[in-house]
mmCIF file of the N, C-alpha and C atoms, coordinates in Angstrom:
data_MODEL
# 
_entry.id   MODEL 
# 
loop_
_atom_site.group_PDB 
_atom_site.id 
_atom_site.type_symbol 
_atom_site.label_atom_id 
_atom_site.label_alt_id 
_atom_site.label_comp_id 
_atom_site.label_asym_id 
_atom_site.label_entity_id 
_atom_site.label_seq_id 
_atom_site.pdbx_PDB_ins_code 
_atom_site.Cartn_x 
_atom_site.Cartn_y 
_atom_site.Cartn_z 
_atom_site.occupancy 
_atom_site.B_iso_or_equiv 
_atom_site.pdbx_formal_charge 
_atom_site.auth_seq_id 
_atom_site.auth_comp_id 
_atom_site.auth_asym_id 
_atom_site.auth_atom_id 
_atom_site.pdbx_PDB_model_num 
ATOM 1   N N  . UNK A 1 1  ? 7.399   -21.063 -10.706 1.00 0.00 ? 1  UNK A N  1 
ATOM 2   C CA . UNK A 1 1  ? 6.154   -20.895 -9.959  1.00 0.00 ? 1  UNK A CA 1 
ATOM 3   C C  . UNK A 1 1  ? 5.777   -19.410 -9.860  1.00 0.00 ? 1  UNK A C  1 
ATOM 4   N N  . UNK A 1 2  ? 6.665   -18.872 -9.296  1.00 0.00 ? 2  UNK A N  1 
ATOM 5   C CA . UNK A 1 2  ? 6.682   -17.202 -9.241  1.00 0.00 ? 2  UNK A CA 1 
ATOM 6   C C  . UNK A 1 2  ? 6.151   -16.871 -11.135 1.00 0.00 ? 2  UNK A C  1 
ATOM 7   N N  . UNK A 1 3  ? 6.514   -17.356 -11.756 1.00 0.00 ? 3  UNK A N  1 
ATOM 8   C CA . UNK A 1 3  ? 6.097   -16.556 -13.837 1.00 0.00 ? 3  UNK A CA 1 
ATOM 9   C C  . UNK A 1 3  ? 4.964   -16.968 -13.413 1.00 0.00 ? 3  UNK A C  1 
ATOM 10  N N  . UNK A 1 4  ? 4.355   -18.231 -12.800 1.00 0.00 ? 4  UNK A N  1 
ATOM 11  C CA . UNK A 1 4  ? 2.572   -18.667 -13.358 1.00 0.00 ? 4  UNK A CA 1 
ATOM 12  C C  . UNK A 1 4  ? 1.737   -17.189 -12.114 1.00 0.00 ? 4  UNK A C  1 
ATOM 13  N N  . UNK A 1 5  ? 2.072   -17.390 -11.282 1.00 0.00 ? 5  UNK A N  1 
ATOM 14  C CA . UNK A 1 5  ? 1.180   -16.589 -10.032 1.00 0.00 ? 5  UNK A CA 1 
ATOM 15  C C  . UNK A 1 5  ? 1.439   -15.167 -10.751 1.00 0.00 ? 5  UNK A C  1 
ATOM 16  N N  . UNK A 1 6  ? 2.484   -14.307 -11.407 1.00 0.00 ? 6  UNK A N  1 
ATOM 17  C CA . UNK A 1 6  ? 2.625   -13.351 -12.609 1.00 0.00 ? 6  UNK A CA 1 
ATOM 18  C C  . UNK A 1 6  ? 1.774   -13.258 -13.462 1.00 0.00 ? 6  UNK A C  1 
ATOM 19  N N  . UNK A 1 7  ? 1.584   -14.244 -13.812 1.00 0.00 ? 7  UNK A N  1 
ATOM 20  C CA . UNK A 1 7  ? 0.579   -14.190 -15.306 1.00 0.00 ? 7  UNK A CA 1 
ATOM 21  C C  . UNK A 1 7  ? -0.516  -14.613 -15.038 1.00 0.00 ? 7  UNK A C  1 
ATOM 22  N N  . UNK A 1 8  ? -1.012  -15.405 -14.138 1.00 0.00 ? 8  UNK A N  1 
ATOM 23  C CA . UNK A 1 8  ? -2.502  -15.293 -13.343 1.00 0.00 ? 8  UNK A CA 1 
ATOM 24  C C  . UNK A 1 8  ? -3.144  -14.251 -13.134 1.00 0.00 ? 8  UNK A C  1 
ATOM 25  N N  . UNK A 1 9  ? -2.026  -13.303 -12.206 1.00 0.00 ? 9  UNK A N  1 
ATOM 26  C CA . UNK A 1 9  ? -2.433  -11.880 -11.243 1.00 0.00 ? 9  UNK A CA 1 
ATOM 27  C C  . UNK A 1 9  ? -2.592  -10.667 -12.837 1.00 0.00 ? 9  UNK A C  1 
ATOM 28  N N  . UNK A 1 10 ? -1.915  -10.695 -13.476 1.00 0.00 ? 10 UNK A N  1 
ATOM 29  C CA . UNK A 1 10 ? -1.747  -10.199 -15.156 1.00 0.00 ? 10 UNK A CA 1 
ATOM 30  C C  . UNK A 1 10 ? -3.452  -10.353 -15.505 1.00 0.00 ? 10 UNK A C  1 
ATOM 31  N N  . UNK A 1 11 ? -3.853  -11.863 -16.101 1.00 0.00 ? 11 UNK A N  1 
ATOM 32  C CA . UNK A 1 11 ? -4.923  -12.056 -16.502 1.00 0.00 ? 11 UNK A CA 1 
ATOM 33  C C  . UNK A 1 11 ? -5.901  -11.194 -15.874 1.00 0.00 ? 11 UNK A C  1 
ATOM 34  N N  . UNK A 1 12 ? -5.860  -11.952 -14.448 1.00 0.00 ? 12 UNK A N  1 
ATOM 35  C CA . UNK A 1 12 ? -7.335  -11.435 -13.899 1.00 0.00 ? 12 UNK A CA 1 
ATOM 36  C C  . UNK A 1 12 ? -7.211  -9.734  -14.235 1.00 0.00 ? 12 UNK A C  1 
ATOM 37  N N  . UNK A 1 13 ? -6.397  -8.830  -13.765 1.00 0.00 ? 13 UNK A N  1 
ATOM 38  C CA . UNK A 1 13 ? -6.139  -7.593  -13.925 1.00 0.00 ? 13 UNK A CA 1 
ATOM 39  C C  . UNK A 1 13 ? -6.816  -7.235  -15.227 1.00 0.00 ? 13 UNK A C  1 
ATOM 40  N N  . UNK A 1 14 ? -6.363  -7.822  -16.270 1.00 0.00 ? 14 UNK A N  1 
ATOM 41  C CA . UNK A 1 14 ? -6.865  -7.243  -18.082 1.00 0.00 ? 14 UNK A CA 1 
ATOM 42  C C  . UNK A 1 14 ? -8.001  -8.111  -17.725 1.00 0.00 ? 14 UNK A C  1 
ATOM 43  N N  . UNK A 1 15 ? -9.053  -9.040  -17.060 1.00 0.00 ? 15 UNK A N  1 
ATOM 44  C CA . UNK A 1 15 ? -10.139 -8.739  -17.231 1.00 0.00 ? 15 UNK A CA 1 
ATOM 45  C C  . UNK A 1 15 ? -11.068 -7.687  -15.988 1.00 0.00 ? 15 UNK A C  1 
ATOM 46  N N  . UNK A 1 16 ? -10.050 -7.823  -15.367 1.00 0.00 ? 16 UNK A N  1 
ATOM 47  C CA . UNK A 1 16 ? -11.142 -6.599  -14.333 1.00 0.00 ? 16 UNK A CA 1 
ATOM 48  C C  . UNK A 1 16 ? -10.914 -4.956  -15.045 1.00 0.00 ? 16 UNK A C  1 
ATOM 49  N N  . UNK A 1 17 ? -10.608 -4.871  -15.709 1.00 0.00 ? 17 UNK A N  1 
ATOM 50  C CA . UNK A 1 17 ? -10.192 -3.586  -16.738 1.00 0.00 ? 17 UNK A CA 1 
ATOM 51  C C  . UNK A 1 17 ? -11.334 -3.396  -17.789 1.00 0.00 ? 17 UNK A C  1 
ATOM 52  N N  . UNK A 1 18 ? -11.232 -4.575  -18.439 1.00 0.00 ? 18 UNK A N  1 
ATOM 53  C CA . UNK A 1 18 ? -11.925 -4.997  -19.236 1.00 0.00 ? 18 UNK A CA 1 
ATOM 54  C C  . UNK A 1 18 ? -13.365 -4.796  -19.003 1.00 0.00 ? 18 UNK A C  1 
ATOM 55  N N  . UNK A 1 19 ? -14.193 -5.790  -18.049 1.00 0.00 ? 19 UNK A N  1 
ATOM 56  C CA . UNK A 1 19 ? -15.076 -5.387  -16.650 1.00 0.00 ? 19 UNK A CA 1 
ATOM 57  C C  . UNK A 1 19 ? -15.466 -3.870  -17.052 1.00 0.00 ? 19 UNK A C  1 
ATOM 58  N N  . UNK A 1 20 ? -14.056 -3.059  -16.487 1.00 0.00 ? 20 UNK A N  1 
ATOM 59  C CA . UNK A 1 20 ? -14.672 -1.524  -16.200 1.00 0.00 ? 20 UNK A CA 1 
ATOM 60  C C  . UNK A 1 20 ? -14.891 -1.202  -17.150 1.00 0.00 ? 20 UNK A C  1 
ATOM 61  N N  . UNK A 1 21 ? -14.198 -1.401  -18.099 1.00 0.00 ? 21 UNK A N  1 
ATOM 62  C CA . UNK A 1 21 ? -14.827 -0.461  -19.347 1.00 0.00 ? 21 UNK A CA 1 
ATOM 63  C C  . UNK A 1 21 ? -16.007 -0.512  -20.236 1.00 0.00 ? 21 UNK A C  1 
ATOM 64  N N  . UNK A 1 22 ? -16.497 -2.055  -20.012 1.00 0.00 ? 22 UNK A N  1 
ATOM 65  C CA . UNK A 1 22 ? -17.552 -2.404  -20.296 1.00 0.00 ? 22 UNK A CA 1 
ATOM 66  C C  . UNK A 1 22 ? -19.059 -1.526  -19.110 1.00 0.00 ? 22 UNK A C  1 
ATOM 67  N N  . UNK A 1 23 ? -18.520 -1.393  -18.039 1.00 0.00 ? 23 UNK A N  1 
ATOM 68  C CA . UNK A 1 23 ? -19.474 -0.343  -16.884 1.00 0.00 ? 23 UNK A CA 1 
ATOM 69  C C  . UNK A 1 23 ? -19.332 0.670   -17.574 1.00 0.00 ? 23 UNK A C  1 
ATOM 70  N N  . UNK A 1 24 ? -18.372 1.377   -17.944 1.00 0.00 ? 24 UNK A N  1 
ATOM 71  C CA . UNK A 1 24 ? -18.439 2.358   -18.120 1.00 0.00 ? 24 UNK A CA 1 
ATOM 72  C C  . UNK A 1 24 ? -19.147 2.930   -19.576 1.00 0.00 ? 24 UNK A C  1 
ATOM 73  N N  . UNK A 1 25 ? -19.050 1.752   -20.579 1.00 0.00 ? 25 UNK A N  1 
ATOM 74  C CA . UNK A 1 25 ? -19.478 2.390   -21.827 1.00 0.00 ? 25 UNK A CA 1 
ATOM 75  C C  . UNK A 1 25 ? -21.129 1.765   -21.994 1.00 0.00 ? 25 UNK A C  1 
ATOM 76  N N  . UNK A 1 26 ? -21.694 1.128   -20.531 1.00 0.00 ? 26 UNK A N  1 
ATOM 77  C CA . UNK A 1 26 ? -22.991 0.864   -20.441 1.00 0.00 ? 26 UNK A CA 1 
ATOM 78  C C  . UNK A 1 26 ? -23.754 2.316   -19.908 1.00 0.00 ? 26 UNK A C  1 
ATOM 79  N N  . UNK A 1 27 ? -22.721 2.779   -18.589 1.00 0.00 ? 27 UNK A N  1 
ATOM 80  C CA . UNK A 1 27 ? -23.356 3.551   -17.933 1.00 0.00 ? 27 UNK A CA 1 
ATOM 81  C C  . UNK A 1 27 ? -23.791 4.591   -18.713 1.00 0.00 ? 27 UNK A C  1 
ATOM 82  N N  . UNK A 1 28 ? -22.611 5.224   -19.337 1.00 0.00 ? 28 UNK A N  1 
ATOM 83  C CA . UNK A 1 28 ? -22.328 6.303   -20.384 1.00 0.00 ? 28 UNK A CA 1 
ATOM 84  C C  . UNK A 1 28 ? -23.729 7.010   -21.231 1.00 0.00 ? 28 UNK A C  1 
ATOM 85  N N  . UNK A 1 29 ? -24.303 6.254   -21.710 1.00 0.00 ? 29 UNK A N  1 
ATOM 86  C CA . UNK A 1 29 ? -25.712 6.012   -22.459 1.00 0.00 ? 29 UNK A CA 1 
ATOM 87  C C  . UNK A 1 29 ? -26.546 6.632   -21.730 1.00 0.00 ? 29 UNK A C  1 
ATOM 88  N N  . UNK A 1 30 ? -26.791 5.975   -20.273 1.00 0.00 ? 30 UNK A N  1 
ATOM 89  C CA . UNK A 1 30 ? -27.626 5.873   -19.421 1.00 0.00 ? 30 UNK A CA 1 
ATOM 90  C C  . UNK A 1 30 ? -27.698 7.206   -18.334 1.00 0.00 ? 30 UNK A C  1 
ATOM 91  N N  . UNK A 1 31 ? -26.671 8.119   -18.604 1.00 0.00 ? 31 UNK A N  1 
ATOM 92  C CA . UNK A 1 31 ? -26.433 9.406   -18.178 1.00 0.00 ? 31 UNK A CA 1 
ATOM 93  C C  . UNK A 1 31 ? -25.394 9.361   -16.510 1.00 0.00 ? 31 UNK A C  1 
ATOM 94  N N  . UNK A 1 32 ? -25.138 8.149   -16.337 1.00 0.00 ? 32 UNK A N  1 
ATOM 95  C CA . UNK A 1 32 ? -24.765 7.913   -14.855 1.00 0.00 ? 32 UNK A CA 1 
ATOM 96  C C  . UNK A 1 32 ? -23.098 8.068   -14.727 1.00 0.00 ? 32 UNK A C  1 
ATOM 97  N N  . UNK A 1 33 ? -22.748 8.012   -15.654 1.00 0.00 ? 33 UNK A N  1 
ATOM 98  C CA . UNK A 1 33 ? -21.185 8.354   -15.457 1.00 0.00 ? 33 UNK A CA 1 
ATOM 99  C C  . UNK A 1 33 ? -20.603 9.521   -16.435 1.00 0.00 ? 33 UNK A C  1 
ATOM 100 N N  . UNK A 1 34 ? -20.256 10.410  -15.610 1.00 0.00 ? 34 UNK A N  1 
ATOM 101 C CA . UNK A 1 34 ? -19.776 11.983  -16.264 1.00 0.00 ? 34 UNK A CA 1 
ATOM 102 C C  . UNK A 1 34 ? -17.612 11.810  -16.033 1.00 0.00 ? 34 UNK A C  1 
ATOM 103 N N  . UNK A 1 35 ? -17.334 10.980  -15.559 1.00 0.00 ? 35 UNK A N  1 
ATOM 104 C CA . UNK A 1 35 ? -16.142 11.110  -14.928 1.00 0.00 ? 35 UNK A CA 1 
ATOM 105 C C  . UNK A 1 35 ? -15.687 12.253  -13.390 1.00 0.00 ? 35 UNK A C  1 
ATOM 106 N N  . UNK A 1 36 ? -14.809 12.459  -13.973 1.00 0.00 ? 36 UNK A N  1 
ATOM 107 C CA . UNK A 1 36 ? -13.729 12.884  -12.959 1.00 0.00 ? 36 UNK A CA 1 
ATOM 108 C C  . UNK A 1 36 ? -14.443 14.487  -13.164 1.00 0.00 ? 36 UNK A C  1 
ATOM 109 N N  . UNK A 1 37 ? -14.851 15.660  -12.029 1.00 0.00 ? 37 UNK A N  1 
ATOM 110 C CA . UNK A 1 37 ? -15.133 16.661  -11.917 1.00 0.00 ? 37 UNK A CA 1 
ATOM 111 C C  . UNK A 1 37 ? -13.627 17.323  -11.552 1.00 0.00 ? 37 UNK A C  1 
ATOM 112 N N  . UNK A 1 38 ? -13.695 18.482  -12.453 1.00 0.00 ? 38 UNK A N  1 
ATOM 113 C CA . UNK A 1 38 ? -12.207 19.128  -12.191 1.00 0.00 ? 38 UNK A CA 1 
ATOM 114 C C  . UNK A 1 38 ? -12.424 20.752  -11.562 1.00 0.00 ? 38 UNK A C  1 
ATOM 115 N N  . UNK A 1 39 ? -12.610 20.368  -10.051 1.00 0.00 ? 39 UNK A N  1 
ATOM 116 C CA . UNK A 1 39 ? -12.671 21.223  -9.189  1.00 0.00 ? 39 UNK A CA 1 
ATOM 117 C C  . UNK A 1 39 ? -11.447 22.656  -9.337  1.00 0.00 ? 39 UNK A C  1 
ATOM 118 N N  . UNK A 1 40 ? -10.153 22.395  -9.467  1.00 0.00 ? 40 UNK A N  1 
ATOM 119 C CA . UNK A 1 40 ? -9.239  23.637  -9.380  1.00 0.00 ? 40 UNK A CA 1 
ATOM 120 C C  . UNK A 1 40 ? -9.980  24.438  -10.680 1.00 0.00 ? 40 UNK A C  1 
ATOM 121 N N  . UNK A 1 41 ? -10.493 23.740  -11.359 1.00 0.00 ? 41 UNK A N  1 
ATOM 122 C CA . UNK A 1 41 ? -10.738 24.868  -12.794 1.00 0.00 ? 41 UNK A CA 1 
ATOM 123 C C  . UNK A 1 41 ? -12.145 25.607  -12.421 1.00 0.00 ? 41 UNK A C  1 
ATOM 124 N N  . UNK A 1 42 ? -12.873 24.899  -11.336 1.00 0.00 ? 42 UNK A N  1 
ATOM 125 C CA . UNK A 1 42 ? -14.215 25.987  -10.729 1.00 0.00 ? 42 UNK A CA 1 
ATOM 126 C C  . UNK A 1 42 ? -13.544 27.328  -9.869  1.00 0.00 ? 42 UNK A C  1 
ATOM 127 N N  . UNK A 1 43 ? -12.071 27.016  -9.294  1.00 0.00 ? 43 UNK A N  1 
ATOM 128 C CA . UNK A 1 43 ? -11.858 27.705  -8.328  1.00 0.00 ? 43 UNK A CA 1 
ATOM 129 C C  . UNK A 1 43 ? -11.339 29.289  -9.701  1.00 0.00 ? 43 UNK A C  1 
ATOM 130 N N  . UNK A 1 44 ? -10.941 29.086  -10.648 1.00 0.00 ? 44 UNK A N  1 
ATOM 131 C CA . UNK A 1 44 ? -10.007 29.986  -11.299 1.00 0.00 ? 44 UNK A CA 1 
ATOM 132 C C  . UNK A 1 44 ? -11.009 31.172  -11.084 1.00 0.00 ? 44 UNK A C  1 
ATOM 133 N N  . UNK A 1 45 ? -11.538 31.705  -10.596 1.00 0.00 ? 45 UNK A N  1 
ATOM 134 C CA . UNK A 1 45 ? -12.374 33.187  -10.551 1.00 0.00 ? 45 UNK A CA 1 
ATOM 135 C C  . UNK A 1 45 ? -11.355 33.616  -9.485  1.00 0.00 ? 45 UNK A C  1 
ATOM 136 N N  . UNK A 1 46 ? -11.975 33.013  -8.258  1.00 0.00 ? 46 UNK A N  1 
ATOM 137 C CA . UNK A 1 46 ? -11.130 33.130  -6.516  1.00 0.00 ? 46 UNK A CA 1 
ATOM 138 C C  . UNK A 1 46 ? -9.434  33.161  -7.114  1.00 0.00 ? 46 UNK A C  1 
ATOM 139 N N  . UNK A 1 47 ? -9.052  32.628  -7.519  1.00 0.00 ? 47 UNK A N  1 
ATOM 140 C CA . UNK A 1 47 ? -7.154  31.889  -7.845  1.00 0.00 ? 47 UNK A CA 1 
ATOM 141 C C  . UNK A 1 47 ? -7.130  33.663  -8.791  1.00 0.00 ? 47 UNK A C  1 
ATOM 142 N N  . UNK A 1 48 ? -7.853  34.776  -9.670  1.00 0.00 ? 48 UNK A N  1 
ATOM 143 C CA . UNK A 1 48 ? -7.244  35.364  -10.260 1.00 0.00 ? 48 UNK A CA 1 
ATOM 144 C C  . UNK A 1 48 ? -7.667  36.478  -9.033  1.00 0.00 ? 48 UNK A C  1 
ATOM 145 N N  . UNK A 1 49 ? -8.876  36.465  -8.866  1.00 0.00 ? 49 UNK A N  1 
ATOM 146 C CA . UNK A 1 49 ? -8.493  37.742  -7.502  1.00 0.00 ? 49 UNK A CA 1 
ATOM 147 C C  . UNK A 1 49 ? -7.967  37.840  -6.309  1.00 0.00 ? 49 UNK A C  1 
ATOM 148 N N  . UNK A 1 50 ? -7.468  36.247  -5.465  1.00 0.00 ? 50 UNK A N  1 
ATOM 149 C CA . UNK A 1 50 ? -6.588  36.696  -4.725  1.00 0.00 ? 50 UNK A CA 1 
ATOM 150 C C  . UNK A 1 50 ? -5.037  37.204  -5.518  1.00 0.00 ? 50 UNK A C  1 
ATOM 151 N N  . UNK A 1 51 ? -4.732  36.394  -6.397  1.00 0.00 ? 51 UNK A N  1 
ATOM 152 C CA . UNK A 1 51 ? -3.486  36.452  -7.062  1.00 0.00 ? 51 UNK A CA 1 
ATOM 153 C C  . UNK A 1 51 ? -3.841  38.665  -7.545  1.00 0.00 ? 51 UNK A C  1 
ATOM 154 N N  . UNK A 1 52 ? -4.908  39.089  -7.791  1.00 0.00 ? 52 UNK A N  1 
ATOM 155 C CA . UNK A 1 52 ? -4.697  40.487  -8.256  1.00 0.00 ? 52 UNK A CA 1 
ATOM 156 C C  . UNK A 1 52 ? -4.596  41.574  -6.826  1.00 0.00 ? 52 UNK A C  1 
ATOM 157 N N  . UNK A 1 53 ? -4.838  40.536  -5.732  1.00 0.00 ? 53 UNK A N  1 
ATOM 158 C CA . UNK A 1 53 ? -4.685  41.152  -4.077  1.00 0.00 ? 53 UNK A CA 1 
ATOM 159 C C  . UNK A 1 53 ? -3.317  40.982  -3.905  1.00 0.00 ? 53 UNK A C  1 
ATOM 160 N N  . UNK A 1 54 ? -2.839  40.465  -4.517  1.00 0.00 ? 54 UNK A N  1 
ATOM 161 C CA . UNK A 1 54 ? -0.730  40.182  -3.934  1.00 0.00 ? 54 UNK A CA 1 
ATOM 162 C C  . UNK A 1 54 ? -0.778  38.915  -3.366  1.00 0.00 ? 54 UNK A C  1 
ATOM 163 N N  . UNK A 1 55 ? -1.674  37.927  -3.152  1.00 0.00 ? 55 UNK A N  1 
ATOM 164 C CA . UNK A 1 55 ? -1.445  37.059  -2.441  1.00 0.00 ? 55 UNK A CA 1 
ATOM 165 C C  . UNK A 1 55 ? 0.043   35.698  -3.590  1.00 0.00 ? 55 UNK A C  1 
ATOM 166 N N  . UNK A 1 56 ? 0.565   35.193  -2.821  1.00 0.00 ? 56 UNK A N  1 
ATOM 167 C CA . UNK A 1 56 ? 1.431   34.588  -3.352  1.00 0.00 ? 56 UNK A CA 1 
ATOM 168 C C  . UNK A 1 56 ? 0.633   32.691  -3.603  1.00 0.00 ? 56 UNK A C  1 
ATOM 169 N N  . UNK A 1 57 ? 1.251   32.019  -5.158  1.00 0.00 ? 57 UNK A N  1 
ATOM 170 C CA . UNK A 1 57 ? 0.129   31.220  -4.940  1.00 0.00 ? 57 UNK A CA 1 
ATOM 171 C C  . UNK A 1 57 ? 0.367   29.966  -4.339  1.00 0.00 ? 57 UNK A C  1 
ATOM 172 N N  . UNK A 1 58 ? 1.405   29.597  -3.669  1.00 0.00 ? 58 UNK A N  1 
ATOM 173 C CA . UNK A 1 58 ? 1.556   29.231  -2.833  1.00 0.00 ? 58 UNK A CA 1 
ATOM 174 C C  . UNK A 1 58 ? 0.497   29.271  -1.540  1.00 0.00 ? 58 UNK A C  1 
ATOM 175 N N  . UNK A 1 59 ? 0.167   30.290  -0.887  1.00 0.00 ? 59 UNK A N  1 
ATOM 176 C CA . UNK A 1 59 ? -0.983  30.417  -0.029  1.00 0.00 ? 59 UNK A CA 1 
ATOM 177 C C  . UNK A 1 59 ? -2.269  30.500  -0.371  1.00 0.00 ? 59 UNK A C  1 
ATOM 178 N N  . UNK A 1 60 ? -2.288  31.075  -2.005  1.00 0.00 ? 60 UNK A N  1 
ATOM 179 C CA . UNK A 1 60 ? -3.800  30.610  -2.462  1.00 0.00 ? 60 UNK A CA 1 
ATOM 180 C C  . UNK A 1 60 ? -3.753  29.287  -2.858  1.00 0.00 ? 60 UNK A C  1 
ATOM 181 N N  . UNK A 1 61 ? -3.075  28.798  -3.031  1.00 0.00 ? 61 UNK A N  1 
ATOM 182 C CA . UNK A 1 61 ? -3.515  26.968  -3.144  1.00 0.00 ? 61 UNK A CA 1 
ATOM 183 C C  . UNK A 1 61 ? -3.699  26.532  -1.650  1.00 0.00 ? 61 UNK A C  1 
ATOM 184 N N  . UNK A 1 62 ? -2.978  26.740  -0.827  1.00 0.00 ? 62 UNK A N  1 
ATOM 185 C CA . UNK A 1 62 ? -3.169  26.285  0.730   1.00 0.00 ? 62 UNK A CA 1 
ATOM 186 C C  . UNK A 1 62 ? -4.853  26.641  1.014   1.00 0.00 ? 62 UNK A C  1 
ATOM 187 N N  . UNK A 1 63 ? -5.530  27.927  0.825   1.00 0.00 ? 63 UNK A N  1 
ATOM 188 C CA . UNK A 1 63 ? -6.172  28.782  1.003   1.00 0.00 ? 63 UNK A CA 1 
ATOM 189 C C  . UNK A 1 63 ? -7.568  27.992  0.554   1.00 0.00 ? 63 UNK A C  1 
ATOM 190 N N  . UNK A 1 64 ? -7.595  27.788  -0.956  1.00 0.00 ? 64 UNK A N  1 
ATOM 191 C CA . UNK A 1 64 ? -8.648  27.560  -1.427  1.00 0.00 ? 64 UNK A CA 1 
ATOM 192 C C  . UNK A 1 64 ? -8.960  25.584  -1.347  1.00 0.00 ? 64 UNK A C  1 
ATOM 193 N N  . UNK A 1 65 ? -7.670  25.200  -1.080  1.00 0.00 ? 65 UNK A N  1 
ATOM 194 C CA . UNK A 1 65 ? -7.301  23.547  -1.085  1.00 0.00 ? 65 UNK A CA 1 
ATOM 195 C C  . UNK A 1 65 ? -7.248  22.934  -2.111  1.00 0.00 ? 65 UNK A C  1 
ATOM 196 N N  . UNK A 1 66 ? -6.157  23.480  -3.082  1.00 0.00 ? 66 UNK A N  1 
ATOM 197 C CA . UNK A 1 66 ? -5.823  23.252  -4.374  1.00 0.00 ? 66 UNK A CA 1 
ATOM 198 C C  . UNK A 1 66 ? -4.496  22.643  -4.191  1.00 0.00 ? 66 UNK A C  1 
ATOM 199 N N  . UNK A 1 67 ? -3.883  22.085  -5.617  1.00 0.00 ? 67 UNK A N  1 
ATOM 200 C CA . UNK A 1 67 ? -2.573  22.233  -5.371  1.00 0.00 ? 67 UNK A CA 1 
ATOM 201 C C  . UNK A 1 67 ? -2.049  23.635  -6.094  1.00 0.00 ? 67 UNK A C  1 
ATOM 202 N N  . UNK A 1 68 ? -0.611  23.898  -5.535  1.00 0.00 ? 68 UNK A N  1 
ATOM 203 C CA . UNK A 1 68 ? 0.075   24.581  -6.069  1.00 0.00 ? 68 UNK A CA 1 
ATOM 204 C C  . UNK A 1 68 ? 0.211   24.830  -8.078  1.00 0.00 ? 68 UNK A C  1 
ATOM 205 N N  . UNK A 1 69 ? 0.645   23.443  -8.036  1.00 0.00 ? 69 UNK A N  1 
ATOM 206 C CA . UNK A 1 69 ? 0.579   23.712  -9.611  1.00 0.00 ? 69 UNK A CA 1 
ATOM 207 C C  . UNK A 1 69 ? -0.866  23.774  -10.550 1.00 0.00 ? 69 UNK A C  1 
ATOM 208 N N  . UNK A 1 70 ? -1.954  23.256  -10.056 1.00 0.00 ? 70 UNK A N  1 
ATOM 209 C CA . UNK A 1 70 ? -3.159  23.621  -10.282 1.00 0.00 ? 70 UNK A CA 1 
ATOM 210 C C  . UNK A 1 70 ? -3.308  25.333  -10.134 1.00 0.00 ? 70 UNK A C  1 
ATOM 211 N N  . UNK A 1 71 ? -2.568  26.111  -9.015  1.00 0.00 ? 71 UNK A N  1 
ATOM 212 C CA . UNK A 1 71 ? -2.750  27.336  -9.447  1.00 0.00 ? 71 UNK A CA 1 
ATOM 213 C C  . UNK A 1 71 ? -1.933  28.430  -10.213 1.00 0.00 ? 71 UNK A C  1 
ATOM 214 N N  . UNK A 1 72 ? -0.706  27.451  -10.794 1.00 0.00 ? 72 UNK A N  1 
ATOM 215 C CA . UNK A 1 72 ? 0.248   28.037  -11.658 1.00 0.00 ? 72 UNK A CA 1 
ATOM 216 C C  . UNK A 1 72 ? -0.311  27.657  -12.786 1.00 0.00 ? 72 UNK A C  1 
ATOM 217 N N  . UNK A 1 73 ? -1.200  26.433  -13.254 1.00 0.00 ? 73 UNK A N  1 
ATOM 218 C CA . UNK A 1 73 ? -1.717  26.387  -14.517 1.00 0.00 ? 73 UNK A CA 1 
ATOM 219 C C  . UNK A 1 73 ? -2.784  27.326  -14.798 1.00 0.00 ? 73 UNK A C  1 
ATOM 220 N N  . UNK A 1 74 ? -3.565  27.621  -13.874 1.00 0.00 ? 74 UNK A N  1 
ATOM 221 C CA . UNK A 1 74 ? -4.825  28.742  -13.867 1.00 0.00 ? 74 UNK A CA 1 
ATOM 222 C C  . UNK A 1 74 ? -4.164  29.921  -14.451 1.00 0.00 ? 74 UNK A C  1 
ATOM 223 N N  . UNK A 1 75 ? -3.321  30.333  -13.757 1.00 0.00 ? 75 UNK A N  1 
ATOM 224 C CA . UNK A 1 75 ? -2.458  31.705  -13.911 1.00 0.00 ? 75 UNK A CA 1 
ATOM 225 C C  . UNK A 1 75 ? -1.702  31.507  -15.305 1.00 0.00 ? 75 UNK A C  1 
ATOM 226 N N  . UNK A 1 76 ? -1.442  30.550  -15.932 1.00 0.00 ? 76 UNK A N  1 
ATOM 227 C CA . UNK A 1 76 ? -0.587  30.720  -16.743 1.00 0.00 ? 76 UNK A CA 1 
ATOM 228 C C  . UNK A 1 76 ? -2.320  30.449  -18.268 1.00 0.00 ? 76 UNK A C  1 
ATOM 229 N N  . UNK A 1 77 ? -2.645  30.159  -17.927 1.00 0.00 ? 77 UNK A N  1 
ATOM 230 C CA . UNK A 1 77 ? -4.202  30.167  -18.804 1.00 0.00 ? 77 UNK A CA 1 
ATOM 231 C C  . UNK A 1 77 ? -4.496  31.702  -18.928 1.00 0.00 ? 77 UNK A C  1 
ATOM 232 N N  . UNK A 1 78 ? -4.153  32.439  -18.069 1.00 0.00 ? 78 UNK A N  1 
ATOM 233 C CA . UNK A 1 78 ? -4.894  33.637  -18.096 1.00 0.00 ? 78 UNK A CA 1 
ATOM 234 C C  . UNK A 1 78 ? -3.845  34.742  -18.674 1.00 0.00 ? 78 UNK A C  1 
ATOM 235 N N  . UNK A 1 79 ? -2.381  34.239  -18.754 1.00 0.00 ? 79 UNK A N  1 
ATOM 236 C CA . UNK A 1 79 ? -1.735  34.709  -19.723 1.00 0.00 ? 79 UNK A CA 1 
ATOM 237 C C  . UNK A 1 79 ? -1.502  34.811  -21.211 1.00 0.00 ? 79 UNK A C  1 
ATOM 238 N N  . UNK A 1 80 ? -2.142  33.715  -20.936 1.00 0.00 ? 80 UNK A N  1 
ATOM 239 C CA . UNK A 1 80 ? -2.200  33.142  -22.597 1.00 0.00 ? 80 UNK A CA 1 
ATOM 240 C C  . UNK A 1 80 ? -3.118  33.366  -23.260 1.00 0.00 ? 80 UNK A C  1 
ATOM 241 N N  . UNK A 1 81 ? -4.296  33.009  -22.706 1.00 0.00 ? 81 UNK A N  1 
ATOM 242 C CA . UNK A 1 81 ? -5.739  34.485  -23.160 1.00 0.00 ? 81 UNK A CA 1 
ATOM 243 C C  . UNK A 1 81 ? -5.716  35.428  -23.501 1.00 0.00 ? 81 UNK A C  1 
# 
């Protein structure tokens, strides 16, 4: 009993997936879906001048409301540049 209520909850899942992706490759066209906006990468101006003030980035992620490793990837972008 427990395998059928498994593979029921399974089905519906791959079609509500299914569903989205069909929204999504309607919307797409239609200009209404851009995805996911990636805010820490607007912040990297602020993330290189506190980091050139001494601040540690630990407190510029607290600071700006990033995470931490969002501001070790910024910093490590700007090494590699």
């Amino acid at each position: 009993m427990l395998t059928m209520l498994g593979a029921v909850a399974e089905f519906e899942r791959d079609l509500m997936l299914e569903r989205q992706r069909e929204g999504i490759a309607k919307a797409k066209p239609e200009g209404k879906y851009h995805g996911c906006v990636p805010t820490a990468q607007r912040k990297a101006e602020e993330v290189h001048k506190l980091k050139v003030e001494g601040v540690r980035p630990t407190e510029i992620a607290s600071h700006l409301g990033i995470g931490r490793a969002s501001v070790y990837r910024i910093l490590a972008g700007e090494a590699a540049a």
